[in-house]
N, C-alpha and C positions, 0 to 999 in steps of 0.2 A: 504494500500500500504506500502509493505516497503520500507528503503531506500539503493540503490544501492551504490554498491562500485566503484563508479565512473563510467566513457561511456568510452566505449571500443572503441578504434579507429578501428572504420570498417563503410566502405562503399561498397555500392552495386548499378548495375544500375536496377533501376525497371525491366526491359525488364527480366535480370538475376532471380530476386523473381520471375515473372511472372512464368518461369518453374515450380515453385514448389507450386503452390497454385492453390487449386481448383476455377474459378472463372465464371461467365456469359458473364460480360465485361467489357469492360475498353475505359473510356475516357480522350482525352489528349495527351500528349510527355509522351509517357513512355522510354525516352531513358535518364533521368532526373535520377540523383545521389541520392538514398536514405542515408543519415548518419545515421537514428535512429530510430526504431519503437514507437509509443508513442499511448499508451493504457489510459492512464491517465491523466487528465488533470494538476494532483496537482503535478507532476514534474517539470512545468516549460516547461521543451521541449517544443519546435516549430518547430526545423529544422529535420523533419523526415515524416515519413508515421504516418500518424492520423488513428487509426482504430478503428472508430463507434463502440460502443457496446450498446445492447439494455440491461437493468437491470432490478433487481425487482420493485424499486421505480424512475428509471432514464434512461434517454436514450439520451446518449452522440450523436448523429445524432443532435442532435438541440443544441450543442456545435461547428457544423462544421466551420459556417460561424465567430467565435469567434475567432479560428483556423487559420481560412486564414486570417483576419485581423492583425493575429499576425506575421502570415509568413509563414504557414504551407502552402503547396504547393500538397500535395500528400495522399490522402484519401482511404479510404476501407471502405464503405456500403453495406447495404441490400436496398438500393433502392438510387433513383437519388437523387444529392444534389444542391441544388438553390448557387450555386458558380458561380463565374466568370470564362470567359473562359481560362484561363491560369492553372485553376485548374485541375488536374490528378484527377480522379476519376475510382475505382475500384469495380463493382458491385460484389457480393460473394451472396449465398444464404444462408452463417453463419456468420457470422465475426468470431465469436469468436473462428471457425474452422479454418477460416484465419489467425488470429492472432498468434495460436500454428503452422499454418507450414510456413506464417511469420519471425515467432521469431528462426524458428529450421534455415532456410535457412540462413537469415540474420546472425544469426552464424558459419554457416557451419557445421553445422550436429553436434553440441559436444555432443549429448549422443550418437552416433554411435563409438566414440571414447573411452566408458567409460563399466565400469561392471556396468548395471543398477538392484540394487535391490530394489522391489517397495513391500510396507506392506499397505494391509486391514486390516479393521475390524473394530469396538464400542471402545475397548479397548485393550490396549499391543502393541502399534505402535510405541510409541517413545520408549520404553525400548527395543523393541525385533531390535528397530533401532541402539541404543546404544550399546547392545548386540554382536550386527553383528560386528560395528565397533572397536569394541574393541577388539575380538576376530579377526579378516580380519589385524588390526596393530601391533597384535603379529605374526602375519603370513607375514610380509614384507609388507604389502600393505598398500598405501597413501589414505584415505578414507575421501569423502564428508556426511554429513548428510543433508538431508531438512525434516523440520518438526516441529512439535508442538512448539519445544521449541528452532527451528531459522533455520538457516542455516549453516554451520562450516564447515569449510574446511581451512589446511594450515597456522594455526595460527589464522583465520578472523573468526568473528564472527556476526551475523548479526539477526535482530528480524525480524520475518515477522507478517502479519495481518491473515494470514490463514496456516494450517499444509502444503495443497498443491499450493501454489503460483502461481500466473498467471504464462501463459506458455512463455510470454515472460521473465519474470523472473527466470523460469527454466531453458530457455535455457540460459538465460544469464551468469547463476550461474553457468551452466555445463562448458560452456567454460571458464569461469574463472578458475574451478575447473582443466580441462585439461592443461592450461596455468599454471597452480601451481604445474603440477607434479600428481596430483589422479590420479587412473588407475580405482576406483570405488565411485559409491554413492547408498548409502542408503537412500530411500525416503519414506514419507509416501503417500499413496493415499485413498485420502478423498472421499465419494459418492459423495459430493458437485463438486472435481476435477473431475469426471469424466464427472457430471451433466453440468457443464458448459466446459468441454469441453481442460481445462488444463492440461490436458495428451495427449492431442488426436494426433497419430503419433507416441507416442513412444513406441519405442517397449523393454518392459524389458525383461532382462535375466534370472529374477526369479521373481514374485510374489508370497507371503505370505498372505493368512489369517488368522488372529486370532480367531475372533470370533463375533456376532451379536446380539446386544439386540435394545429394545425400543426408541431410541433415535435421535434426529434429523429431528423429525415427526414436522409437524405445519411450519407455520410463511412463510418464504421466503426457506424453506429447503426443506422437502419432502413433501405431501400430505398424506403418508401412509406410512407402512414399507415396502407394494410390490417393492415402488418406491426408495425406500432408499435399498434397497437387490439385485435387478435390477441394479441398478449403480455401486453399490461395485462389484458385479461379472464381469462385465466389465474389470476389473483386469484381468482375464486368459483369454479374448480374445487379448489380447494385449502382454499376455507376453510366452515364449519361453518353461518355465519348471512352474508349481506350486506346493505350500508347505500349505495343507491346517490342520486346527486341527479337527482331527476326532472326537473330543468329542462334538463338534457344531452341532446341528440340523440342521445348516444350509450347509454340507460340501457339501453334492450330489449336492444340489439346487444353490452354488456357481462355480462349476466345470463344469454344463450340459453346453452342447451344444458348449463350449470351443474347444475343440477339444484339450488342450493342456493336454502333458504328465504331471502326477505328484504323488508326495509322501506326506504322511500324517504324525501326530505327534499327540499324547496325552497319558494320560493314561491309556487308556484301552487296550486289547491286540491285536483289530485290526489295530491300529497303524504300521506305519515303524519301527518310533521311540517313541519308550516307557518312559516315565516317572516312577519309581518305590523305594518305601519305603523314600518318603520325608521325610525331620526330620529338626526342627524348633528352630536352637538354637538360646538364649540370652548370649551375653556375656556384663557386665557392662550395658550400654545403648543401645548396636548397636545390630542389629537381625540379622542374615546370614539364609541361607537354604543349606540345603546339599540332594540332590538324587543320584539315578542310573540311567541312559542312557542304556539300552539295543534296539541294532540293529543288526539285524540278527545271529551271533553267538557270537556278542560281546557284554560285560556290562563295563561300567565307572564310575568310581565314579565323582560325578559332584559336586562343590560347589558355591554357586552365593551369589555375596554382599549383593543381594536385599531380603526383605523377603518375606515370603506366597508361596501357591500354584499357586497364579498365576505368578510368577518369573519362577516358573518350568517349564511352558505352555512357557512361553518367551523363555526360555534358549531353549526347547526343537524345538523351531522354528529356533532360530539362530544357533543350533549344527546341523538341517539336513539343512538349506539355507550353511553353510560356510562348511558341508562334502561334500555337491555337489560341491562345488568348492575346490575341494580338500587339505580342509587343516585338519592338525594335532589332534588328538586330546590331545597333547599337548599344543598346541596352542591353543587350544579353552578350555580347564581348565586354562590356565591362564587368558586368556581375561573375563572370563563370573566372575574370580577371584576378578576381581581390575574392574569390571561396575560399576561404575557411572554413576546416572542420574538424570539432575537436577530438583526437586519438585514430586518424582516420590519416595514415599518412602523415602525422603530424611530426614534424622536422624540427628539433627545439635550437633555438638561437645558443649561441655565444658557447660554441662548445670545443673550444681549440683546434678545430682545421678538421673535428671526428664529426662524424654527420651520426646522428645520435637521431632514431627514429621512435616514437609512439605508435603502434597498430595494436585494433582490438580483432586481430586475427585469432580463432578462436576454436576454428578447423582446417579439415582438408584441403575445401577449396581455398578458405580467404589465406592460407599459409601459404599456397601454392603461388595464390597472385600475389600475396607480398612479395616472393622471391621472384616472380617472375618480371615484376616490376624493378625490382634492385637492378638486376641482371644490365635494363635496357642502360644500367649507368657506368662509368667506370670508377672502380673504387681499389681498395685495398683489401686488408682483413674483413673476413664479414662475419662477427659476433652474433648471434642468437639467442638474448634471455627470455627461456620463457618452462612455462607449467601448463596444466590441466586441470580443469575445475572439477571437485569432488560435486558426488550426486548428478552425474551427466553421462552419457550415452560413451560406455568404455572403450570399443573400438575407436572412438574418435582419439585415443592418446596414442592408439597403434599408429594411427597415420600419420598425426602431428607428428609423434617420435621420426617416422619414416621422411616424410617430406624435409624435416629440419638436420637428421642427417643426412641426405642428398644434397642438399641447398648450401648446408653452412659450413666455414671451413672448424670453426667452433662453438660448440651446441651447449647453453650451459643453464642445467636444467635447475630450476627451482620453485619455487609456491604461486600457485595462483589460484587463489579461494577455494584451500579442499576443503574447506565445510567441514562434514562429518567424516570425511574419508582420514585413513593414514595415509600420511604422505609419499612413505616411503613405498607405498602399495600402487601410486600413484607413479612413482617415476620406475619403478619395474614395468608396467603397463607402457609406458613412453619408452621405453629402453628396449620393449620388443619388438618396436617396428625401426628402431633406432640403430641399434648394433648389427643385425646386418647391415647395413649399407658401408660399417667401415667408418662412418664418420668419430670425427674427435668431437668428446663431450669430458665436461665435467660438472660434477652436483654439488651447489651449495645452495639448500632448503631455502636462509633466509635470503627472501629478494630485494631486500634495501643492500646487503651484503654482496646476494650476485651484482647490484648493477652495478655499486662502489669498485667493486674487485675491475669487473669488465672495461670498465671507464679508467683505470688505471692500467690495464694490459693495452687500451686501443693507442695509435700512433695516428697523427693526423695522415686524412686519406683513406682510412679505415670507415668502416658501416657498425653501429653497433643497433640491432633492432632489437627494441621492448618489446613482447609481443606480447596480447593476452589481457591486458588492461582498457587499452584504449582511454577512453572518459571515467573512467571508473578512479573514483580516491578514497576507496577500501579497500583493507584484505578482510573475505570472511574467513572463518577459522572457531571449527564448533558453534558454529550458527550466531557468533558475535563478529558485528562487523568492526573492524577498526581503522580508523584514519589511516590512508594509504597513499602517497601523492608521489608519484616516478619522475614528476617536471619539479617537485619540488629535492627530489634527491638529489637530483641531475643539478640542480641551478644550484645548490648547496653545497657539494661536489667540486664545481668549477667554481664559484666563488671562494670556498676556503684553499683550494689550488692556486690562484690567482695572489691571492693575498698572501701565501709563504712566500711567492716571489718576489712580494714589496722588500 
């Protein structure tokens, strides 16, 4: 859960929600003042509508009666609840269906008031989200982001627990976002969001796919990829125009049965929008990319902050998402000019001649294109710190171990939020797809320690890449998060280095 930027003064009389929610029945005075929707018990809230949700390990229905002891008065299940009679109770045959047109009501429709862009796919959701917005606030427009790496809008800034946020937090945020002055938001959407049901109702203005690989399979997530492919295409039933990457095996299989109009982007030439003659400069420590945009009789020269091939794939999403909506392609060479984004490629300043990287690379593929992306530059040593997250899908440490011993000339494995797991259970797993390939590694658990040590071995000219954090400024460990900041070790680092040599 994240946390809210305060409770927005609104009130509704149940009878008024009643219109807009799919329901069986309802028992009780429904003509009783709702103030608050309350999905969660770790707010605090009491004085609202309580809406039951069943979970993978929990099921808040046998929370209810803890609820009304507290003061809760006004409920929403999937079946009857042992309450006193004074208790409102709301039968639904989803909740969590209820919850998303709940939360839309209870706000008054804020994404009906808003340009909603919504992005799929494995990888390039926060950058092609970034992208958007950067390029949409050289164009005059006030823009919201929700995703990976928070939620922002208007100066505010805010962490959440998932890319796509419960739907009462969406709409909460939308309406905030309208009350702020945004005329758009850029979001990302998760197969997980669609799976439980935190979009459901809204209708976007454009959905984007990027692209799909292996991941997300196991545990409490998918069963299979059918299931995780299935949910993400859910995207074009809901949205108005799509923008998908023709170079995807998966683009037909994401669009069928949609019925929704759309345009395509990649490099090859059955594309709208073309990608063509990328080119991978280094200047000092910082990498740029430079291509050509060709659409229909037109070519641009394109240059983006970020590096690799896969930047170009982003850009070229964000240049046909923001031509549909008719803006410049002046305005969008500058915005795709000056993208930032945080842990995504991120290049940290002032670090003696060592290009010292941030990515929130975190499998097979995004490890692959990190390295695939170093490669296009010329460097020296190329350093690898990185872990595996405990409670996560364990094959994926075979591969990270396997890709980062092919890629790095030194792999140096350490923590990255195992949770409940032993660590050391954790880098046997990474060590099995790791040692054959032959590569040099070495293990030092703690990661403020590996990236001290790393940063001391590298020579300028050298790559040393963080991987596995990205935006993230915790480590968990035993289900307590603790302050964690890699830019803050790094600047720490180099500042106390700098200063022995006054």
């Amino acid at each position: 859960m994240s946390p809210l930027v305060g409770r927005m003064d609104t009130t509704m009389k149940l009878t008024k929600l009643l219109n807009h929610i799919e329901y069986l029945s309802v028992y009780g005075n429904t003509e009783i003042e709702v103030n608050d929707i309350i999905y969660d018990t770790r707010t605090g809230v009491v004085d609202g509508l309580f809406v039951c949700l069943k979970g993978f390990v929990s099921d808040s229905h046998d929370l209810a009666k803890d609820m009304y002891n507290k003061g809760t008065r006004v409920f929403a299940a999937e079946h009857s609840l042992d309450l006193p009679d004074d208790a409102t109770v709301i039968i639904a045959a989803n909740t969590r269906i209820a919850l998303a047109q709940l939360s839309a009501a209870f706000f008054d429709f804020p994404a009906k008031k808003l340009t909603v862009i919504s992005i799929t796919g494995t990888k390039g959701k926060s950058s092609t989200c970034y992208m958007i917005r950067s390029i949409l606030e050289k164009a005059g427009k006030k823009v919201g982001i929700i995703g990976t790496i928070g939620i922002q809008y208007d100066n505010v800034s805010v962490e959440t627990e998932n890319s796509t946020p419960a739907s009462y937090e969406l709409h909460k945020y939308f309406a905030l976002m309208v009350e702020a002055g945004c005329d758009t938001v850029v979001m990302e959407a998760t197969s997980q969001g669609f799976k439980l049901h935190r979009t459901y109702g809204i209708t976007f203005d454009i959905g984007i796919f990027t692209n799909i690989s292996y991941d997300h399979i196991g545990g409490h997530e998918h069963p299979d990829l059918e299931d995780y492919v299935n949910c993400k295409k859910m995207l074009f039933k809901q949205s108005k125009f799509g923008i998908l990457n023709a170079d995807s095996d998966y683009c037909e299989k994401m669009i069928e049965g949609s019925g929704c109009p759309y345009i395509t982007y990649g490099m090859g030439e059955k594309a709208n929008y073309i990608g063509t003659s990328p080119n991978y400069i280094r200047e000092a420590n910082y990498f740029y990319t430079v291509f050509y945009c060709k659409h229909d009789l037109e070519m641009h020269k394109i240059e983006v902050s970020i590096a690799g091939e896969f930047s170009v794939y982003n850009a070229l999403a964000a240049i046909a998402c923001t031509k549909k909506l008719g803006t410049s392609y002046e305005d969008i060479g500058s915005g795709l000019r000056t993208t930032t984004v945080k842990g995504r490629m991120e290049i940290l300043p002032d670090t003696d001649g060592i290009t010292v990287i941030i990515d929130y690379a975190h499998n097979e593929l995004s490890m692959e294109n990190l390295f695939r992306t170093v490669s296009l530059y010329d460097h020296g040593t190329l350093y690898t710190v990185f872990g595996c997250g405990g409670s996560k899908y364990r094959p994926r440490r075979f591969s990270m171990g396997k890709i980062a011993g092919l890629h790095s000339d030194i792999s140096v494995l350490t923590s990255d939020n195992p949770r409940y797991d032993d660590i050391n259970d954790i880098f046997e797993d990474i060590l099995t797809g790791l040692k054959p390939t032959g590569g040099k590694y070495i293990i030092i658990p703690d990661r403020k320690d590996a990236i001290v040590k790393t940063l001391a071995a590298a020579k300028p000219g050298d790559i040393v890449l963080l991987v596995g954090k990205g935006q993230e400024e915790y480590e968990e460990i035993n289900g307590v998060k603790h302050h964690f900041s890699e830019r803050e070790i790094v600047a720490d680092y180099y500042s106390s280095k700098n200063e022995k040599k006054l």
